[in-house]
Structures are given as C-alpha cells and as structure tokens.
C-alpha positions as CSV (number, residue, x, y, z in Angstrom):
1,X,4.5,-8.4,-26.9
2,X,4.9,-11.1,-24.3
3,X,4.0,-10.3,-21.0
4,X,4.0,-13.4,-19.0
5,X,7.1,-12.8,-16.5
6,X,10.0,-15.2,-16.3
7,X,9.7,-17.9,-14.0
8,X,10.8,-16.3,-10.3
9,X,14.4,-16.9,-9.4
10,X,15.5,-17.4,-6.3
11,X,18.7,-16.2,-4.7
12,X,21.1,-18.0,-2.8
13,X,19.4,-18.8,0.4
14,X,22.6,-17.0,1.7
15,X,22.2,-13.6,0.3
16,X,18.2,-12.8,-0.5
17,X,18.8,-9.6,-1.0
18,X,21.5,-9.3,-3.6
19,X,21.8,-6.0,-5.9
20,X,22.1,-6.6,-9.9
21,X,25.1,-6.8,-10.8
22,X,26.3,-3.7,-13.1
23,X,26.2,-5.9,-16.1
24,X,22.9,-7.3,-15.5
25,X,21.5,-3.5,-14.0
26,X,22.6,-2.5,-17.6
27,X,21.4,-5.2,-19.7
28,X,17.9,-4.7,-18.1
29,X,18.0,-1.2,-18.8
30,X,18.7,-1.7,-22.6
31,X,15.5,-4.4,-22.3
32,X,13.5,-1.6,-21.2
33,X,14.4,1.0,-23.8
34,X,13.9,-1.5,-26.4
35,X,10.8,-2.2,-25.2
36,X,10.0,1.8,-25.2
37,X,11.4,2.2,-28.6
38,X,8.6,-0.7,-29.7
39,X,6.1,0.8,-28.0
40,X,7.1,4.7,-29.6
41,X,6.1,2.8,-32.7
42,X,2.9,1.5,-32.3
43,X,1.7,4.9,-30.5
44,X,2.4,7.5,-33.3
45,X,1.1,10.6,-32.0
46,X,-1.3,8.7,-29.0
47,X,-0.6,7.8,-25.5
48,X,0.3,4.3,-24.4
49,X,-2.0,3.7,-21.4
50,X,-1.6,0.3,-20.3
51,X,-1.5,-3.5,-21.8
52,X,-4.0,-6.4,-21.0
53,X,-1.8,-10.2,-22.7
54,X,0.7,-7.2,-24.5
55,X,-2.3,-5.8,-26.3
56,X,-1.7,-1.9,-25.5
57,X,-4.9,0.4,-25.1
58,X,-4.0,3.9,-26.0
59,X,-5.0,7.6,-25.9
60,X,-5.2,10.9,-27.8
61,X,-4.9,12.8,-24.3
62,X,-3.1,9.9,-21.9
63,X,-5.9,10.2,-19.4
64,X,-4.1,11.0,-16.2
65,X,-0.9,9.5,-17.7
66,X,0.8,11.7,-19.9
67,X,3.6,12.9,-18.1
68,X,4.9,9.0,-17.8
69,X,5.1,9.0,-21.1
70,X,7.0,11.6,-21.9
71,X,8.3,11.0,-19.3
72,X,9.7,7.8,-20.4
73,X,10.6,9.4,-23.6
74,X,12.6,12.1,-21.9
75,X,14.3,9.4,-19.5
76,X,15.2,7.6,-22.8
77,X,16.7,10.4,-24.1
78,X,19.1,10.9,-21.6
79,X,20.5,7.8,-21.5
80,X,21.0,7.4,-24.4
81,X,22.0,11.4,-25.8
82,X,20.6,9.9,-29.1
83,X,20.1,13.2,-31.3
84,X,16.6,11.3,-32.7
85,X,15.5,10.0,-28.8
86,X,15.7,13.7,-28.2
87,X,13.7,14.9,-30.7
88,X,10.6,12.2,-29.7
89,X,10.9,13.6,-26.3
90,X,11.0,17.5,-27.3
91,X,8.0,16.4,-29.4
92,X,6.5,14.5,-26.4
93,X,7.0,17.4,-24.0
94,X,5.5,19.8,-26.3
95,X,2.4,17.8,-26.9
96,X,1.6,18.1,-22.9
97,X,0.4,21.9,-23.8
98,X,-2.9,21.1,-24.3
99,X,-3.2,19.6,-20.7
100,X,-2.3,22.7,-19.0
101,X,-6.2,23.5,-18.2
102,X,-7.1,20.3,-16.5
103,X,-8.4,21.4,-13.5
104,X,-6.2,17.8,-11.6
105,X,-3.6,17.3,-9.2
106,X,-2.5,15.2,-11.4
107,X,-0.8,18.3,-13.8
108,X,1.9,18.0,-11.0
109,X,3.1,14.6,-12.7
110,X,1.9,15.4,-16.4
111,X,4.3,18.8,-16.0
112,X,6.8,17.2,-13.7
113,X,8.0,14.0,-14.7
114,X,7.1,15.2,-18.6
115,X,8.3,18.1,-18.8
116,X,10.8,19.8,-15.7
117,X,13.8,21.0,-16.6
118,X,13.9,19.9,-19.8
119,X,10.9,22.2,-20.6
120,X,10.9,24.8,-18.0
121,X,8.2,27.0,-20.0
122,X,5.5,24.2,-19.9
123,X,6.8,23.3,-16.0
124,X,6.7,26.5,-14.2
125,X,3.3,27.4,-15.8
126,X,2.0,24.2,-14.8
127,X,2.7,25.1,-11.7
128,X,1.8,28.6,-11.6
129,X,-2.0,27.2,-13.0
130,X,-1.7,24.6,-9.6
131,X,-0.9,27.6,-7.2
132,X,-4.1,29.3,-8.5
133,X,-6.0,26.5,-7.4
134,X,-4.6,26.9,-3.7
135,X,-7.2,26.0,-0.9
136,X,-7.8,29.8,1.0
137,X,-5.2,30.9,3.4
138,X,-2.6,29.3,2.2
139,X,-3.8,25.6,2.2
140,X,-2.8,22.3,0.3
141,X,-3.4,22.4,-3.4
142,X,-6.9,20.2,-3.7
143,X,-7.7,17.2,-6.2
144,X,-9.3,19.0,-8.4
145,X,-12.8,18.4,-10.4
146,X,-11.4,16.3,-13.6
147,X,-12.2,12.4,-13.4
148,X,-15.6,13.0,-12.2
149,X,-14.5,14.1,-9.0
150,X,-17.0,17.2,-9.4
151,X,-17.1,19.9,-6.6
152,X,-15.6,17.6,-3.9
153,X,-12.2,17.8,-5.8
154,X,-12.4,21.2,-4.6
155,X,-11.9,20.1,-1.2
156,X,-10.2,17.2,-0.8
157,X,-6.3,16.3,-0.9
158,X,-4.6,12.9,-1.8
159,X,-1.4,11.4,-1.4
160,X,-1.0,10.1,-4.6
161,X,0.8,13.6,-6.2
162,X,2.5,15.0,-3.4
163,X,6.2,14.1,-4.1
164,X,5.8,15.0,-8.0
165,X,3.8,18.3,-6.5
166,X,6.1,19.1,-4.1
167,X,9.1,18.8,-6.7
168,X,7.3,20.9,-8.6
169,X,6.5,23.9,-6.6
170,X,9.9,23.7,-4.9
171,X,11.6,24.0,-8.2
172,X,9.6,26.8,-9.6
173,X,9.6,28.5,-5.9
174,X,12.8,31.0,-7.2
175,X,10.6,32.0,-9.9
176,X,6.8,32.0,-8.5
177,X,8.3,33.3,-5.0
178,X,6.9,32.7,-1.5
179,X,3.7,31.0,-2.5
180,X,5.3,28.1,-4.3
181,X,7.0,27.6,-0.9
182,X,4.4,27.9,1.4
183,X,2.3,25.3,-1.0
184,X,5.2,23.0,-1.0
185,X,5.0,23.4,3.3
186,X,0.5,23.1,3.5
187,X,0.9,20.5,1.0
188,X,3.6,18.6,3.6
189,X,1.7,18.8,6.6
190,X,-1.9,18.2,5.6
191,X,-0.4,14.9,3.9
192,X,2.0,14.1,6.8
193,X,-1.1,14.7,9.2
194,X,-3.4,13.2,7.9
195,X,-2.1,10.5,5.4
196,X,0.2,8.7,8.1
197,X,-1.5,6.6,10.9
198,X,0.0,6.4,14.6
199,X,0.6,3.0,14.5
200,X,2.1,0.9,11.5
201,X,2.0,1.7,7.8
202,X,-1.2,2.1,7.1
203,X,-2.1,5.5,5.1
204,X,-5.5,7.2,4.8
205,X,-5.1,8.0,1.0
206,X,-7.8,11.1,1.0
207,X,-8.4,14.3,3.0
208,X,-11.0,16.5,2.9
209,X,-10.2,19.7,4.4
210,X,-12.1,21.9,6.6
211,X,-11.3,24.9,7.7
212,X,-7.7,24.5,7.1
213,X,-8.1,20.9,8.9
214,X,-7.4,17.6,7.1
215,X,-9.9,15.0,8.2
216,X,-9.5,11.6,6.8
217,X,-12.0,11.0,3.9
218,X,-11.1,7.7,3.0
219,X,-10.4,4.7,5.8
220,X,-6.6,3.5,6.4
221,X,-5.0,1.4,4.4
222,X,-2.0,-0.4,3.7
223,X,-2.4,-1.1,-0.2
224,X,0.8,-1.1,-1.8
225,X,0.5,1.7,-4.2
226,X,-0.8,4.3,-1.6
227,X,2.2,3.3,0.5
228,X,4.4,3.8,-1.9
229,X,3.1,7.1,-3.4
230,X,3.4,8.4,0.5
231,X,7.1,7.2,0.6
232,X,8.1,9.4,-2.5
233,X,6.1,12.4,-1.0
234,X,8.2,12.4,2.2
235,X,11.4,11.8,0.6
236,X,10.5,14.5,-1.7
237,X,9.1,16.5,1.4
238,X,12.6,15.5,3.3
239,X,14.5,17.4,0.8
240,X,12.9,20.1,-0.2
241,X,12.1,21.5,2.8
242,X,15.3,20.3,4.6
243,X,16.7,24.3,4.1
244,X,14.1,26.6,5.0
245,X,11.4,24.0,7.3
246,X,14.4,21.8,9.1
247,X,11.5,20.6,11.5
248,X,9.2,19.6,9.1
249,X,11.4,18.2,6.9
250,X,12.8,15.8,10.0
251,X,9.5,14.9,11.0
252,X,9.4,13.7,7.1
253,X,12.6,11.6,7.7
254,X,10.9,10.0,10.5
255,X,7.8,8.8,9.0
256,X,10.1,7.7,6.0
257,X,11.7,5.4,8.2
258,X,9.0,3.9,10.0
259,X,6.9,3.6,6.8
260,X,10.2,1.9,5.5
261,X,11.8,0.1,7.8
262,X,10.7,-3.2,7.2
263,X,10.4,-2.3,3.9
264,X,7.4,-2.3,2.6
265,X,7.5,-4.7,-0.1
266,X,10.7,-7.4,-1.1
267,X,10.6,-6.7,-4.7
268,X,8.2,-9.3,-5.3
269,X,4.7,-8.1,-4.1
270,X,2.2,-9.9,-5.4
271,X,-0.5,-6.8,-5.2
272,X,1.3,-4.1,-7.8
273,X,5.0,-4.3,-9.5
274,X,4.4,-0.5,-10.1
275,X,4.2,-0.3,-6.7
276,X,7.4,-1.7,-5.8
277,X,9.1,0.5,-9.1
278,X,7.7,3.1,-7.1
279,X,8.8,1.8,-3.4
280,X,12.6,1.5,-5.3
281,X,13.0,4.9,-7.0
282,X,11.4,6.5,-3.2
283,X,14.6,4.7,-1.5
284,X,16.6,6.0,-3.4
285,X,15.8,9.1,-3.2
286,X,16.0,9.1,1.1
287,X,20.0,8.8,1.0
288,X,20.2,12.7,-0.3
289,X,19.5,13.9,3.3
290,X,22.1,12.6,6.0
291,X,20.8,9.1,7.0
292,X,20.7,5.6,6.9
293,X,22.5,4.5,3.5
294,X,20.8,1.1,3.6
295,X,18.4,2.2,1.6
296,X,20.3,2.4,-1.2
297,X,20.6,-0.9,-0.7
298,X,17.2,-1.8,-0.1
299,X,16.4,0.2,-3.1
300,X,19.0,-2.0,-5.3
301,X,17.6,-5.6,-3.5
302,X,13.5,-4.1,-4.8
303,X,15.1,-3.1,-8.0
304,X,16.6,-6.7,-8.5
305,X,14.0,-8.7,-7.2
306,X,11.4,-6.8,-10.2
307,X,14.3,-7.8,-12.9
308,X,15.1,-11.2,-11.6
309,X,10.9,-11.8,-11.1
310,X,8.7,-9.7,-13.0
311,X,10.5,-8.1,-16.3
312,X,10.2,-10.4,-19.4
313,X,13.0,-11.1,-21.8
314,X,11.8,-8.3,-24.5
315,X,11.6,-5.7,-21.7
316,X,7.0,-6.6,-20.7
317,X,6.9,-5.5,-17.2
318,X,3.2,-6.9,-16.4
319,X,2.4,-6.7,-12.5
320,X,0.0,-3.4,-11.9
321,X,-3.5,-3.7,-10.2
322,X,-5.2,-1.7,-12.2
323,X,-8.7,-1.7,-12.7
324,X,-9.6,-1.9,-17.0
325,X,-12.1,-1.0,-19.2
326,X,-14.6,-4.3,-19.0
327,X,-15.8,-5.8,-22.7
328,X,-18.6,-3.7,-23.5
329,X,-16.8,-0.8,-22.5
330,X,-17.7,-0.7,-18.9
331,X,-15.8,-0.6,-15.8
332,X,-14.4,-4.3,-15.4
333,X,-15.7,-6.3,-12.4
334,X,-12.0,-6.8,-10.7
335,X,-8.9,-4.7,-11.3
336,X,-6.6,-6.9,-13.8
337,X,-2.8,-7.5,-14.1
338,X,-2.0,-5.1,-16.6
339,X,1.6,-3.7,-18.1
340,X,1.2,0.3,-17.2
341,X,3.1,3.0,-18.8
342,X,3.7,4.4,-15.4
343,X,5.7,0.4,-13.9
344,X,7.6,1.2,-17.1
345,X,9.0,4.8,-16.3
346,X,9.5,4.1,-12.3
347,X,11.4,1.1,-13.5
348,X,13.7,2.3,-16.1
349,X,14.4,5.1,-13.2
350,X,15.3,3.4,-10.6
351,X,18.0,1.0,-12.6
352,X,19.0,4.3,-14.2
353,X,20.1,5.7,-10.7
354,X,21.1,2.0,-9.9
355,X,24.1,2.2,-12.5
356,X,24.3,5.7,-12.0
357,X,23.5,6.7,-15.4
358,X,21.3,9.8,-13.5
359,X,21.1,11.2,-10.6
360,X,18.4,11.1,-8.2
361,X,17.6,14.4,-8.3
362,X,16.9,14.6,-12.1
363,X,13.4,13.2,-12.2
C-alpha cells in the first residue's frame, strides 16, 4: 500500500478555504472504504494498529485501539447497509468482550466508538465497569493502571477520552441513573479546569487530583493532538450537558470557541493528520448547540484540505506523530509518520457527516 501523499494542491488564491465538492466528498469516501476493505483482509481476526512505508503492524488485542477498528468497521457498515459489512462489524463489536476488564480510560473509546448503539449490551457495561472506577465523592473517572501507568492511573485524569467518555456515560445515564450523570458533570469540570489555560490554546493534557482538586500534572501545551482531543470533549460536553448543567455546558461553548477560533490547524498541519481528522469531526459536532455555523464550514475547508493534501489515491492516509516500535523492538528514538487506524476512522467520519451520509450524533 502506498502511503506517500499526493503532491499538495493549492486552491485558488481566491477561495483557500473551499469545501469538497459532493462528488469529490464522495469519491474520497469510497477511497477510504476500499482502503478499509484491503486492510479487513490482511487483519483476519487481529487488529490493525498502524503502518510505517504501508507495511501494517498488527494486534491480537489492538492495544489501546480497538474500538477504531471496529469502529471503522461499524462506520463502514453503515454506509454502505452491505448485509456482509454488517456481519464484519457484528463480529468486530463482539470481539471487544474480552477488553471489558482493562482497568483504562481508554474502554470509553474501545466501547464507544466500537460498540454504542449498535451493541448496547457491550456499551452500557463498559460503562457501568468505568463508573466503578469513579474517583470518591463523585469525582472524574481516573486513567486507570493499564499501559504501565501503575498506581498513579489511579489518580490522575487526561483529556484524551473525555468526549468519547462523556458520550458514553451520557448515553447509558437513562439506564445507570444519576451516577452516569454526575460522572459525565466531574468529568466536565475537572477537564475544563484544569485542561484549558487562561490565555491562548494551550492545554495541560494531565491532572492529578487531590482532594477533589485537579492540579496540572503535566506542563501546557499546544500539540496538535491534545488540542484536538480537548475540542471533541467540549463539544461533547456542550451537548450533553446543555439540558440538565446549562451553565456548564455554556462555559463549554466558550472555551470551544476560543480554542477554535482561529482554528487550530488549516487542514494541512504538518505535526499530526489524525489530529486535524480529529479537529474536523470536533467542528462538526459544535453546530448541534445554537451557535456559530461556520464551523461547519471550517470543518468542511479541514476536511478538504486532508483529501486535497494528505489522502493517497488507494485511500493511505499517512500523517500521524506517533512514536513506533524501534528495530530491535524498542521504543524508537523519534515518533515517525505513520498511517494510524484511528486518522482512518476520524477521517472516514467527518466526510461521512460532510455528505451527510450520518449524522453527527451517531458516532
């Protein structure tokens, strides 16, 4: 699989920020799930992780990744309403069982982008298992101790999960009751606290908690990926809280816009393409609370700039800083360009909502 990207293209100086047309939002779309139906093939039952010069490195248990792929899969399957994408996703979805222990945040994407709706069994348990985890008194839900995070994880919150957390808990909330809700609320302020500076958008990506406090643990930053994975928990926030926590969910909208207004990245970031998948699908997610609709168009111009710059004829989408596995099996000594599973499902969603194939609120 090639995964050099096309030569960048440059709009007319006149109008840099012009959507894909429906045509060429569609084409790209059927590159992608080409490009996914290759890549179903070479997994079998394993989990694509990400590709280093098209050469995939994959996994019996996905790492922290699972839910993309299934993700992905599920995605697939409804675009397309093929009978046989349906059954990889079903079979996808039910594989994610086994990763119902893992004592991670990071369950809240496995369960929600892999499973939600679609397998409402696996979700709400997944969240149930989360809510166990609860800091005391009500508090954020913590890290965890999987990927060597040890009894720190305990303690300590990070941005990185709260939209597909908060999505979550909000949707199981009229089955698992007031706690899901009140998680979805600790979860929304000790991030909004504490992961948003005063000044400008630069995030503080970890929190360690103290006596119901978040303190930053980690020092500001404006790297692309944490930005975006902040922008995705206050849309997410924004919405779900926009009926029972009006305040808190407008104090949401307001950091949304000032983390995204400039936007953060032109669709062209030279740091992470995941990140700008990610930046897209977060836009477009703002416009379901009453506000500024030109971030659906900011959304579009991202989404179009990745296509135009970054996805490769046979649907590659290289880009994401991602630090690899070195030679000898060691941790490499720079993070590489790599073609991630999770660039892949971030980007098939947001031209999905771009053409209007889904909705928003679906994923």
């Amino acid at each position: 699989m090639r995964t050099d990207a096309p030569p960048p293209t440059d709009p007319a100086p006149d109008r840099p920020h012009d959507a894909l047309s429906r045509a060429d939002a569609t084409e790209a779309v059927e590159r992608l799930l080409r490009a996914t139906a290759r890549l179903r093939r070479l997994a079998a039952d394993r989990y694509p992780l990400y590709a280093v010069d098209g050469n995939w490195t994959f996994s019996r248990r996905g790492s922290w990744t699972p839910g993309f792929w299934a993700g992905l899969l599920r995605l697939t399957a409804r675009i397309t309403g093929d009978r046989t994408d349906r059954r990889h996703a079903a079979e996808a979805g039910a594989r994610l069982a086994e990763r119902l222990d893992d004592d991670t945040v990071t369950r809240s994407m496995t369960f929600w982008y892999g499973a939600g709706a679609d397998r409402p069994d696996l979700a709400r348990e997944a969240a149930r298992r989360l809510l166990a985890t609860a800091l005391p008194g009500g508090g954020p839900i913590p890290v965890g101790t999987a990927w060597g995070r040890a009894t720190s994880g305990r303690r300590e919150v990070e941005v990185d999960c709260w939209g597909p957390l908060v999505r979550l808990l909000a949707w199981s909330a009229p089955e698992l009751g007031s706690a899901a809700q009140q998680a979805v609320v600790a979860q929304t302020r000790s991030c909004l606290d504490g992961c948003l500076t005063a000044t400008g958008p630069r995030i503080v990506e970890r929190l360690t908690v103290i006596d119901g406090t978040p303190a930053p643990a980690s020092r500001p930053t404006s790297a692309a990926r944490t930005a975006a994975w902040a922008l995705l928990g206050l849309a997410e926030s924004a919405d779900a809280l926009a009926g029972s926590a009006p305040g808190l969910a407008a104090d949401c909208v307001r950091a949304a816009v000032r983390l995204s207004r400039p936007p953060l990245h032109d669709g062209s970031s030279a740091e992470d393409t995941s990140a700008d998948a990610i930046t897209a699908v977060a836009l477009h997610k703002l416009p379901r609370l009453p506000r500024d609709p030109a971030h659906t168009a900011t959304a579009r111009a991202v989404t179009a700039r990745l296509v135009r710059e970054r996805l490769c004829p046979d649907g590659a989408f290289p880009g994401t800083h991602y630090r690899v596995s070195g030679p000898t099996g060691g941790p490499a000594p720079e993070p590489a360009r790599v073609e991630s599973v999770w660039a892949l499902f971030f980007l098939l969603l947001a031209l999905a909502i771009d053409v209007e194939l889904i909705t928003p609120d679906e994923f």
